[in-house]
ROGU-583693 format. One line per field, with one value per residue: x, y, z of N, C-alpha, C in turn; residue in three letters. Coordinates in steps of 0.1 Angstrom, whole numbers, m for minus. Each point is the difference from the previous one (the first is absolute). Example, Ala and Ser with C-alpha at 12.3 -4.5 7.8 and 13.67 -1.06 7.14 Angstrom:
% residues 2
n_px <- (132, m4)
n_py <- (m57, 11)
n_pz <- (78, m7)
ca_px <- (m9, 9)
ca_py <- (12, 11)
ca_pz <- (0, 0)
c_px <- (9, m8)
c_py <- (12, 11)
c_pz <- (0, 8)
r <- (ala, ser)
% end
This chain:
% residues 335
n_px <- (349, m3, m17, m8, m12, m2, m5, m1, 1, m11, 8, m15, 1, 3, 2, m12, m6, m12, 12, 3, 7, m8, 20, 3, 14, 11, 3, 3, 5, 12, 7, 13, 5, m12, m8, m4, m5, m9, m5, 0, 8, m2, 11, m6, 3, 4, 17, m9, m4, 13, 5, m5, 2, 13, 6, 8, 8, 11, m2, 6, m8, 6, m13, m7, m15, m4, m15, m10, 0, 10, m13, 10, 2, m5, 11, m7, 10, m2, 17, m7, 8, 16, 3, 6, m1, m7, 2, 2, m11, m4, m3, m11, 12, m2, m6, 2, m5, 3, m8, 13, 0, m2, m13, m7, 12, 0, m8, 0, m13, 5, 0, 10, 10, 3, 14, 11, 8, 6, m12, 4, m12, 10, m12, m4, 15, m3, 3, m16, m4, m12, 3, 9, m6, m4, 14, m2, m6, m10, 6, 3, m10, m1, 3, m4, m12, 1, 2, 2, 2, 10, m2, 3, m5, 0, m7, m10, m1, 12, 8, m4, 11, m9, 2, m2, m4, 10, m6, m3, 3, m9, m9, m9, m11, m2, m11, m2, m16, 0, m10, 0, 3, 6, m10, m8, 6, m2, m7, 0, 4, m8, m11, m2, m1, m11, m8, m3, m12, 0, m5, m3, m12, m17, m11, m6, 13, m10, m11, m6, 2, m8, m3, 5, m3, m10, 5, m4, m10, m2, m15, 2, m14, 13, 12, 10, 2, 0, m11, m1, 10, 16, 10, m5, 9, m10, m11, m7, m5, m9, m4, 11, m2, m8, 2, 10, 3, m12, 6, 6, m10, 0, 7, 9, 5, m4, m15, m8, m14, m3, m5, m10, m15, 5, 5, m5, 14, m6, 9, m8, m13, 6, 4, m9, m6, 14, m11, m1, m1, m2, 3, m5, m1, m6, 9, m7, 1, 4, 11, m4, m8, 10, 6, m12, 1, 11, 0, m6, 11, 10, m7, 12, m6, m14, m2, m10, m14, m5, 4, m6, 6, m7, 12, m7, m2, 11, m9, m1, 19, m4, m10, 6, 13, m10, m9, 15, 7, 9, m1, 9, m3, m6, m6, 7, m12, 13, m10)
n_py <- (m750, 10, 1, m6, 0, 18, 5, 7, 13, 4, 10, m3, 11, 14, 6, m6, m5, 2, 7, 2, m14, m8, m7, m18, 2, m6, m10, 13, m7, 5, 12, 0, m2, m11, 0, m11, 8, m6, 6, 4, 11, 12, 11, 10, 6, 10, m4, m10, 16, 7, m14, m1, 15, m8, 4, m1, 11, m6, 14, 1, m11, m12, m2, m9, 1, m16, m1, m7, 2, m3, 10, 12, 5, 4, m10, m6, m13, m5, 1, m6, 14, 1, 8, m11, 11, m3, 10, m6, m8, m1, m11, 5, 7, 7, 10, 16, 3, 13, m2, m4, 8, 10, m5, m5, m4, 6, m2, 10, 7, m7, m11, m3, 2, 5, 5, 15, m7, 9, m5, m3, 6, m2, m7, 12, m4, 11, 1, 1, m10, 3, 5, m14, m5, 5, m4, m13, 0, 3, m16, m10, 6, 3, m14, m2, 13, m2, m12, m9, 4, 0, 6, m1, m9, 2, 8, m4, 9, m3, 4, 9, m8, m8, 8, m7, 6, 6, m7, 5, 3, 9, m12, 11, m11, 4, m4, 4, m9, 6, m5, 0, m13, 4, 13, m7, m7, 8, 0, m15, 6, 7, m3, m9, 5, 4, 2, 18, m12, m1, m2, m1, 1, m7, 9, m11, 2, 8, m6, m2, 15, 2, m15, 3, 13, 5, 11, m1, 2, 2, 4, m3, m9, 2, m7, 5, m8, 2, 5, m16, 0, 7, m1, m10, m15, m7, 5, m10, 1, m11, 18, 9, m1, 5, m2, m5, 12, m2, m17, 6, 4, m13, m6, m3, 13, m9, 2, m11, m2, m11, m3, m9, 9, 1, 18, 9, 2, 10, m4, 5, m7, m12, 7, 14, m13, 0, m7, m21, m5, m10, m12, m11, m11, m4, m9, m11, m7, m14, 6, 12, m13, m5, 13, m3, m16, 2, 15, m5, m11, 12, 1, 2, m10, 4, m16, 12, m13, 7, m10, m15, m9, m10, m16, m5, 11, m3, m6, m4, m7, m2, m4, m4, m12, m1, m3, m4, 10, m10, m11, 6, m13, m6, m17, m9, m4, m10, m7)
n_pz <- (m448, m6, m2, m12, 13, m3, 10, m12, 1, m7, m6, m5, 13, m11, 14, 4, 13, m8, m4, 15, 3, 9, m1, m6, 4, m11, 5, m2, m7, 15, m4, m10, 13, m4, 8, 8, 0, 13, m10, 10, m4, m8, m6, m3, m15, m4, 2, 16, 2, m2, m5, 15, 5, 3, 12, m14, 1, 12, 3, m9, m3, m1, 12, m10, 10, m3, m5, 3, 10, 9, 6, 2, 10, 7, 11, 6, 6, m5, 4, m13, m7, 3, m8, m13, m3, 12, 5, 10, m9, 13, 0, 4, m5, 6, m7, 0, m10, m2, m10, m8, 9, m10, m6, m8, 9, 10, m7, 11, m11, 11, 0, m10, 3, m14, 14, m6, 5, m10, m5, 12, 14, 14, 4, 2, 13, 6, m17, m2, m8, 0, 12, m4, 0, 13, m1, m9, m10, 6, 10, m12, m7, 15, 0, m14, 3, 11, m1, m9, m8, 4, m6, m15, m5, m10, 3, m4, 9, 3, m6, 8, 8, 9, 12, 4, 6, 3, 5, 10, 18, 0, m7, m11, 3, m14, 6, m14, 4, 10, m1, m11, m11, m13, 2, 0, m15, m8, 6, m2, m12, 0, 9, m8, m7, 4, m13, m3, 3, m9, 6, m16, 6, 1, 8, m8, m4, 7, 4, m11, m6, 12, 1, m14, 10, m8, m2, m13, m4, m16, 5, m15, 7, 4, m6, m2, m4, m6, 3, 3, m9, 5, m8, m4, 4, m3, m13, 2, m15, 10, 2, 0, m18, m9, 12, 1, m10, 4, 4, m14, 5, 5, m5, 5, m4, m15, 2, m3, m6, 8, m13, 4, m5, m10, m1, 0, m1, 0, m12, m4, 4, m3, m8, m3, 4, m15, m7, m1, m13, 8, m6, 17, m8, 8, 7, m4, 14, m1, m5, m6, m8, m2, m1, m7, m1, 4, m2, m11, m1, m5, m10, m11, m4, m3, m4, m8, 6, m12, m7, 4, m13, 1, m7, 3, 8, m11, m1, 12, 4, m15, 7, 12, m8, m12, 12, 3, 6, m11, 12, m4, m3, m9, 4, m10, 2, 8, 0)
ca_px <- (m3, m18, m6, 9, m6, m5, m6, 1, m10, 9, m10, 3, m7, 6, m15, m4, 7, m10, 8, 8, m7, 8, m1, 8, 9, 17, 10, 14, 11, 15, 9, 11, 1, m15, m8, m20, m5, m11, m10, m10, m5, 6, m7, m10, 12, m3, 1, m6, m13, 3, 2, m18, m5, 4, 13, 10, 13, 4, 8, 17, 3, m4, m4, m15, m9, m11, m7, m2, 10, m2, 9, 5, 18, 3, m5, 3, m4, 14, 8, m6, 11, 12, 10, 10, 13, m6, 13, m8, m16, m4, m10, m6, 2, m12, 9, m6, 8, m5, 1, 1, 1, m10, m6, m9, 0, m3, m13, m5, m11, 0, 0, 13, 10, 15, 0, 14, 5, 2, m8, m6, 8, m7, m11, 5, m9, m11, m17, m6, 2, m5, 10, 10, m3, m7, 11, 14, m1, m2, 9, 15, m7, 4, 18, 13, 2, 1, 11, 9, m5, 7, 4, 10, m11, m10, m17, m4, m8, 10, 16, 9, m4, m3, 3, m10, 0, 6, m11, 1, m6, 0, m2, m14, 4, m17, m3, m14, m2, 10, m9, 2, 8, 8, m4, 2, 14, 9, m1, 2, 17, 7, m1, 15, 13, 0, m11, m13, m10, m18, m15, m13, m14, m8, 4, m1, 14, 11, 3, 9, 15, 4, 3, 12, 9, 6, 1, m9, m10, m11, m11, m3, m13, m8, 10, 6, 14, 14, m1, 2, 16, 5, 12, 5, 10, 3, m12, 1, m17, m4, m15, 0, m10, 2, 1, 10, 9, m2, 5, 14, 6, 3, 18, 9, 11, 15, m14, m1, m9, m3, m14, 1, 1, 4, m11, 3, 7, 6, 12, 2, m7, 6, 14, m7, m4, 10, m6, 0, m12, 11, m9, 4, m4, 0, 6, 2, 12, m2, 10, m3, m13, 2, 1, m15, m5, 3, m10, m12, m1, m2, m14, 0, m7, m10, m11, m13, m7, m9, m12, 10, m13, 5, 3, m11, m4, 8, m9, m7, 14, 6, m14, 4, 11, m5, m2, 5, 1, 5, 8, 10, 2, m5, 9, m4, 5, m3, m5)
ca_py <- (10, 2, m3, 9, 15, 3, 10, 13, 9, 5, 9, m6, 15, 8, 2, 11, m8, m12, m10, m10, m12, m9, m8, m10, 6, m8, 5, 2, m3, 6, m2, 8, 15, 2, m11, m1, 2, m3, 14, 5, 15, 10, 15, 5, 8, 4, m7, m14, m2, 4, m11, m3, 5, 5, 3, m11, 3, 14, 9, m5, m13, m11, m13, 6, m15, m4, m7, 2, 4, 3, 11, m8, 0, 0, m13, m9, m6, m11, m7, m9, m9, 3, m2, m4, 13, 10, 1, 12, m1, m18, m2, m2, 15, 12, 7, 11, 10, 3, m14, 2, 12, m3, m12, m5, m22, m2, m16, m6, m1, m10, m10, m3, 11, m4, 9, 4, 0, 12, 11, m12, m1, m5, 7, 5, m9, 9, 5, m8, 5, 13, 12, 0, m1, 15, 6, 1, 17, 13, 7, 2, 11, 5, m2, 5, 11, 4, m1, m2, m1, m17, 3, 11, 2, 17, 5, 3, 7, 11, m4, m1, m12, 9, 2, 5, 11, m6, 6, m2, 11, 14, m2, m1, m9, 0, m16, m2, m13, m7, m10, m11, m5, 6, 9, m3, m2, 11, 9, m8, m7, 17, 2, m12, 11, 13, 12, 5, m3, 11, m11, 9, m11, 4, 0, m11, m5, 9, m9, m5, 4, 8, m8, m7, 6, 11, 9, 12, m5, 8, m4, 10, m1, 17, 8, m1, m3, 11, 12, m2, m8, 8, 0, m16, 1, m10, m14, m17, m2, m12, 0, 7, 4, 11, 8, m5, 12, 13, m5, 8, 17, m2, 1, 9, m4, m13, m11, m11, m3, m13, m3, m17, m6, 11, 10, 14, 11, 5, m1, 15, 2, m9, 2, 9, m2, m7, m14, m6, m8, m10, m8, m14, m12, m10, m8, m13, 1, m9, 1, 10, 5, m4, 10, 2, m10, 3, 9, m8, m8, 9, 7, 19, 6, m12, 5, 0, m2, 5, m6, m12, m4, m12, 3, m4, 16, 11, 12, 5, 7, 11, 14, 9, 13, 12, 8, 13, 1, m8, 0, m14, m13, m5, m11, m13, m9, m13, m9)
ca_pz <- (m10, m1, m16, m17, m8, 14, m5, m1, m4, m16, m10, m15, m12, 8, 0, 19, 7, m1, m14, 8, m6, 6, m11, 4, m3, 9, 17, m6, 4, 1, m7, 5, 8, 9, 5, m4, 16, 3, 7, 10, m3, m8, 2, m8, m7, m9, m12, m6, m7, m8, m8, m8, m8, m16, m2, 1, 3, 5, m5, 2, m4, m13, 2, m5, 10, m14, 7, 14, 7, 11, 6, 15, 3, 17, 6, 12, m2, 10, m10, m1, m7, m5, m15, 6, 1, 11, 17, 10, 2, 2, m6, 13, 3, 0, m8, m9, m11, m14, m10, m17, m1, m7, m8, 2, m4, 9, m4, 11, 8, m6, 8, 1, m9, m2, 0, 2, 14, 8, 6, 12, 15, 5, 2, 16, 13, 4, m3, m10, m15, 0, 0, m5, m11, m2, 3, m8, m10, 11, 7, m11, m7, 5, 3, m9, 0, 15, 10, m8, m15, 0, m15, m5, m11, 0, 1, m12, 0, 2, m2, 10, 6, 13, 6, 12, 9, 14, 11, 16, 8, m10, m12, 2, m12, m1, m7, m3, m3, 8, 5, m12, 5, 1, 10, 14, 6, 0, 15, 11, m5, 1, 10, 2, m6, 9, m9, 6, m12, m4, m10, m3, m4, 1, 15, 7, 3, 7, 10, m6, m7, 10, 1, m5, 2, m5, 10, m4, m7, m8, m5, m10, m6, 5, 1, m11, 13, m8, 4, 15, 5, m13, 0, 1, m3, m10, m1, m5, m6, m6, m15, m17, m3, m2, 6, 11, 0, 15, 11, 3, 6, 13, 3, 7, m8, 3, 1, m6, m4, m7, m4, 0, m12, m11, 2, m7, 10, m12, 5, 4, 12, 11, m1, 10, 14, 8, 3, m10, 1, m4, m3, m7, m1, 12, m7, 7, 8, 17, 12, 5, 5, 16, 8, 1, 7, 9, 1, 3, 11, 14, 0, m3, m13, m2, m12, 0, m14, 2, 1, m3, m3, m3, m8, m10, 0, m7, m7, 9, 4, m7, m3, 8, m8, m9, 10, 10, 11, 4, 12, m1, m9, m4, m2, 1, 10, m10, 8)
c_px <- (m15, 2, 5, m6, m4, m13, 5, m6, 10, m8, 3, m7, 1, m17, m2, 5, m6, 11, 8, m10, 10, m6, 8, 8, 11, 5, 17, 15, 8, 4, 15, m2, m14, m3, m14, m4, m16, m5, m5, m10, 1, m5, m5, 6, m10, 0, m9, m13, 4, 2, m16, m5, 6, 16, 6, 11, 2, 10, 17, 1, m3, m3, m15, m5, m7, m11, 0, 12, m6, 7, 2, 17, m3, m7, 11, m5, 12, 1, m3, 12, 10, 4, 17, 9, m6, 7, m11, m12, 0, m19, m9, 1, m13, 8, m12, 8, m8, 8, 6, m7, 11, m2, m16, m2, 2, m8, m8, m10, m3, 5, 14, 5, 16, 4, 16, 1, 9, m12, m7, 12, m12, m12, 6, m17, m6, m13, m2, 3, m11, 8, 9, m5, m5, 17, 9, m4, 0, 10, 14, m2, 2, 15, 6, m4, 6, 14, 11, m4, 7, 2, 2, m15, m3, m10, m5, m4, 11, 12, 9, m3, m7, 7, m8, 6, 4, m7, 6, m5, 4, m4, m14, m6, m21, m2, m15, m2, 4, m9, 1, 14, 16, 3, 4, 13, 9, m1, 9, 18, 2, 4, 12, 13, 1, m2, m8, m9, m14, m8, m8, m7, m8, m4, m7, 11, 11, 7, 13, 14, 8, 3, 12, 12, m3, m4, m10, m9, m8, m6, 1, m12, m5, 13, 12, 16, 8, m9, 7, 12, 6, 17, 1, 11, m8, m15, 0, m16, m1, m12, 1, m13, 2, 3, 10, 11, m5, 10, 13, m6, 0, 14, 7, 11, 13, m7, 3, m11, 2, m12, 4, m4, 1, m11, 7, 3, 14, 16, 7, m2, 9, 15, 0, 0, 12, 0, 6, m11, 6, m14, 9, m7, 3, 6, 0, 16, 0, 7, m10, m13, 6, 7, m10, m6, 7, m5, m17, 1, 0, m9, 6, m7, m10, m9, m12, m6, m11, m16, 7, m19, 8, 2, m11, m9, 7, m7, m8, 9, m1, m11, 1, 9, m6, m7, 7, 3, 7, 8, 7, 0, m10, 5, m11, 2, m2, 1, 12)
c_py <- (1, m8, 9, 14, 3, 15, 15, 8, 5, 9, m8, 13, 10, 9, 10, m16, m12, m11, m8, m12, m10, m12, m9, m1, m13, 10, 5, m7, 9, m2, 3, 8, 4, m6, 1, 4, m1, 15, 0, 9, 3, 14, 2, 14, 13, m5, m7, 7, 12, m10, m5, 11, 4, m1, m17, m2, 15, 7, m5, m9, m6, m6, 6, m14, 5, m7, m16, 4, m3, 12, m2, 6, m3, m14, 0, m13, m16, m12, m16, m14, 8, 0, m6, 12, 9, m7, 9, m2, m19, m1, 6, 15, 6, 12, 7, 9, 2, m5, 12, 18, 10, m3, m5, m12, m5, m9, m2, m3, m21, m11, m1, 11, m6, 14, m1, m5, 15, 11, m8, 2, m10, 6, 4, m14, 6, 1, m16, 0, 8, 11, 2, 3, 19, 9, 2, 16, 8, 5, 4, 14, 10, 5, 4, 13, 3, m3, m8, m8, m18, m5, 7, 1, 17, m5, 3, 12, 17, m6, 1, m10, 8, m3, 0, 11, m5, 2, 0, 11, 13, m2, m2, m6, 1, m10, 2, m7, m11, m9, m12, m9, 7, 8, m5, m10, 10, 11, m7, m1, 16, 0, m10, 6, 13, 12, 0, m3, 13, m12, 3, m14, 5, m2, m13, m6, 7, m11, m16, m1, 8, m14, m5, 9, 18, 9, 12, m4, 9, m11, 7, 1, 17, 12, 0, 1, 16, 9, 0, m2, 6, m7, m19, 0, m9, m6, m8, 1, m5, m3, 4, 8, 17, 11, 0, 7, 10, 2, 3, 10, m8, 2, 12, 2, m8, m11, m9, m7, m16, m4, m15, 2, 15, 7, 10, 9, 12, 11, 18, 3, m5, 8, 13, m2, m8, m15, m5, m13, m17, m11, m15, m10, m10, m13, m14, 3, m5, 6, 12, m7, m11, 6, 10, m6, 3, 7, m7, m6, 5, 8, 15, 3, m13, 5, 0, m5, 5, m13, m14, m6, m15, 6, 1, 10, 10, 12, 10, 10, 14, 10, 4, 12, 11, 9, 8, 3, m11, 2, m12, m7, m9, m9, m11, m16, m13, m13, m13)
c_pz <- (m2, m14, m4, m4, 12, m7, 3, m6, m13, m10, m13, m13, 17, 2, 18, 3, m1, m12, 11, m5, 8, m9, 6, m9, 1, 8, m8, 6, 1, m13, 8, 11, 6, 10, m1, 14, m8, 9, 9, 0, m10, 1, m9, 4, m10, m17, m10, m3, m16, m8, m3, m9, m19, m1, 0, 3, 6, m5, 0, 2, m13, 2, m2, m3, m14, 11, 2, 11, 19, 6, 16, m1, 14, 2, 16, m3, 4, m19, m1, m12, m3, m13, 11, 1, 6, 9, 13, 5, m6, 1, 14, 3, m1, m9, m8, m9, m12, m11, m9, m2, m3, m9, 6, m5, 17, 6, 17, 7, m6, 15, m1, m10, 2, 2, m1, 14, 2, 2, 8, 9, 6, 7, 17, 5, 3, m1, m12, m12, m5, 0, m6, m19, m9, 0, m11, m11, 11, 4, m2, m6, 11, 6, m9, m4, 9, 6, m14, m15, m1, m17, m8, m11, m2, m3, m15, 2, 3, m4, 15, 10, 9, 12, 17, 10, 13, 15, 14, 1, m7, m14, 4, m16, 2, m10, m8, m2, 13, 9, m12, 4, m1, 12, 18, 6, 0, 11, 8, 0, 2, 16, 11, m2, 13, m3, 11, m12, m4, m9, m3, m7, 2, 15, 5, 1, 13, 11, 0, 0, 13, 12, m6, m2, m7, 10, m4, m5, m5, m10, m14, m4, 11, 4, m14, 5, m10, 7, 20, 3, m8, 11, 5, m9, m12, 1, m5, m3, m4, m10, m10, 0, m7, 6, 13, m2, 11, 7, 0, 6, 16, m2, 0, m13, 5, 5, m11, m6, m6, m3, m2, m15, m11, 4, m13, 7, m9, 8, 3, 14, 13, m5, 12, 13, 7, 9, m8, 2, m6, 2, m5, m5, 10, m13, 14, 5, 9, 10, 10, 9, 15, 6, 7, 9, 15, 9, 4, 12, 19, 5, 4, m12, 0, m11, 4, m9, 1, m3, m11, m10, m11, m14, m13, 0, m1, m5, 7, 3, m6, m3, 14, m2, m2, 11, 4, 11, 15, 16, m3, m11, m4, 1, m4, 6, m13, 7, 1)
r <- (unk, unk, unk, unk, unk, unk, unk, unk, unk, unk, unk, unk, unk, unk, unk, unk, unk, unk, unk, unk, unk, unk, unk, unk, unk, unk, unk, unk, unk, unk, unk, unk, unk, unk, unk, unk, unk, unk, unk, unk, unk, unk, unk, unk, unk, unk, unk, unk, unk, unk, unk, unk, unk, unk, unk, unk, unk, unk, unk, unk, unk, unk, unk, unk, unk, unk, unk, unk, unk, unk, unk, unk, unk, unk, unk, unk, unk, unk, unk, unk, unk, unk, unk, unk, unk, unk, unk, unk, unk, unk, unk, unk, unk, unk, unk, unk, unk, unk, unk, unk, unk, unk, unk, unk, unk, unk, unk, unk, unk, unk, unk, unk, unk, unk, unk, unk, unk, unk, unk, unk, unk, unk, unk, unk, unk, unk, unk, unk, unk, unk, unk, unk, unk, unk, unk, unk, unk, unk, unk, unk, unk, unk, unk, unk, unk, unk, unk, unk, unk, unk, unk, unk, unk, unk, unk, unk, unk, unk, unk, unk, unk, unk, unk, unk, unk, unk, unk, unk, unk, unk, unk, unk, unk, unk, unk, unk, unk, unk, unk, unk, unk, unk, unk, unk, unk, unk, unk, unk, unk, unk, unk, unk, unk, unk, unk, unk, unk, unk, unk, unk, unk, unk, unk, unk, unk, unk, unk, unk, unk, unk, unk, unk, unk, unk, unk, unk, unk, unk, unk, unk, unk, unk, unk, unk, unk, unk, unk, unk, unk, unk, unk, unk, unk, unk, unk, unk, unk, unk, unk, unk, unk, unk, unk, unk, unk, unk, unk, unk, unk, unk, unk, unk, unk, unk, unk, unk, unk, unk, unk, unk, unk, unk, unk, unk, unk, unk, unk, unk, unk, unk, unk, unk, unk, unk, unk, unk, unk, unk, unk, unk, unk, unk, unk, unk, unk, unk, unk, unk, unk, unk, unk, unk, unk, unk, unk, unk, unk, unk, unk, unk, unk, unk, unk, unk, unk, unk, unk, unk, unk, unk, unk, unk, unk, unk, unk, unk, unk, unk, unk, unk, unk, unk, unk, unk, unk, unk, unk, unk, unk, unk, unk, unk, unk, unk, unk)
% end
């Protein structure tokens, strides 16, 4: 077993990224149904800089973080101690998963974490814990709009469960944002599926996204995908923003509009264009994300990082965030 304390990074005031604070922290004991995996990695999420900047709790939940706190859901990393009512994961396993999502008790930018053993697969033999580590949100976040929700939860954000869109050959699937993490797994599970893909980023990503399969590619720093694409069966927008209703006039009626995060889309408009607009909460899910890992391991789907920085330069991690224009994943490494 390790020592009693280990170090982790923590907000003791909500704030830009200079409030991350690596601190010497106890090592959490498993509880019921956990284990202690020893970090290797972790991702670097939107969430974790929404909680630095203010947010305590997420939407449709009852779980509301008081300070100090460690942020963190995404880890790789290998099983250091068993709760006695864990079945399946022995000590030595290698194993990644998003933590206690959603929620922001995840605790992983940190040396040791007590994590659910159901939101823990094994890490695909394939790849590193880096990569692994850049997979569990992204790539679940893409899986459960895309290919199966794997829960009944509603959405805080719509009464009707959602439904993903049934894809293969004859399904044309536009991806905005499709170089970021969400984004560029989701080209990769469309295309796995057997969609004709449309990727819209900025054109230092063409290369990129035309390597991980899409078949079209619009630059919008000089084109406007609705004026360029009309009749897709189904978009997946990974940016929102005021302005992400254009993108019903791509669909086709009986089209589909998934926004990762809430937009303003007014119900007259989408009732007209004979569209609908459906929206999930990514929910921790071991089982899925080793349905995932599989995939990884075969290398039908791989992760992009866009850039790895010790754990003790969290701060550094998350003033890239605020930059933009993300390829892939942010990760942290842990010594």
């Amino acid at each position: 077993m390790p020592t009693h304390t280990m170090r982790a990074v923590r907000l003791h005031e909500h704030g830009g990224p200079e409030v991350l604070r690596l601190d010497e922290v106890p090592i959490p004991e498993p509880g019921p149904g956990e284990v202690l995996v020893r970090v290797h990695a972790v991702g670097v999420n939107p969430p974790d800089w929404y909680l630095r900047g203010g947010l305590t709790s997420v939407p449709g939940t009852d779980s509301t973080i008081s300070l100090p706190v460690i942020p963190g859901t995404d880890v790789s990393g290998v099983v250091e101690a068993v709760a006695a009512d864990v079945d399946g994961l022995a000590v030595g396993d290698e194993v990644f998963g998003l933590l206690r999502f959603p929620g922001f008790d995840g605790s992983a930018y940190a040396e040791y974490v007590a994590a659910p053993a159901s939101d823990l697969a094994r890490k695909p033999a394939g790849i590193d814990h880096v990569h692994a580590a850049g997979a569990p949100m992204a790539g679940l976040t893409a899986w459960q709009y895309l290919i199966e929700v794997g829960h009944d939860h509603p959405s805080p954000f719509q009464e009707a469960r959602h439904r993903p869109t049934a894809l293969g050959a004859g399904t044309t699937v536009l991806i905005n944002g499709a170089a970021g993490g969400v984004g560029h797994f989701a080209v990769q599970l469309a295309k796995w599926k057997g969609a004709r893909v449309i990727a819209v980023a900025s054109g230092a990503h063409a290369a990129f996204l035309s390597d991980l399969g899409a078949d079209r590619f619009i630059d919008y720093t000089k084109s406007r995908p609705e004026e360029l694409v009309q009749d897709v069966d189904l978009v997946l927008d990974t940016v929102g923003g005021p302005h992400s209703s254009r993108l019903l006039r791509t669909l086709k009626h009986g089209g589909a509009l998934f926004p990762v995060f809430p937009g303003e889309y007014d119900d007259e408009e989408t009732a007209k264009l004979g569209v609908t607009v459906s929206i999930a909460q990514v929910r921790s899910n071991g089982a899925q994300l080793a349905e995932l890992g599989r995939l990884l391991d075969a290398g039908t789907v791989r992760v992009a990082i866009d850039s790895t920085f010790p754990l003790a330069h969290a701060r550094a991690a998350h003033e890239r965030a605020t930059r933009g224009h993300l390829q892939g994943k942010i990760v942290l490494t842990v010594a």
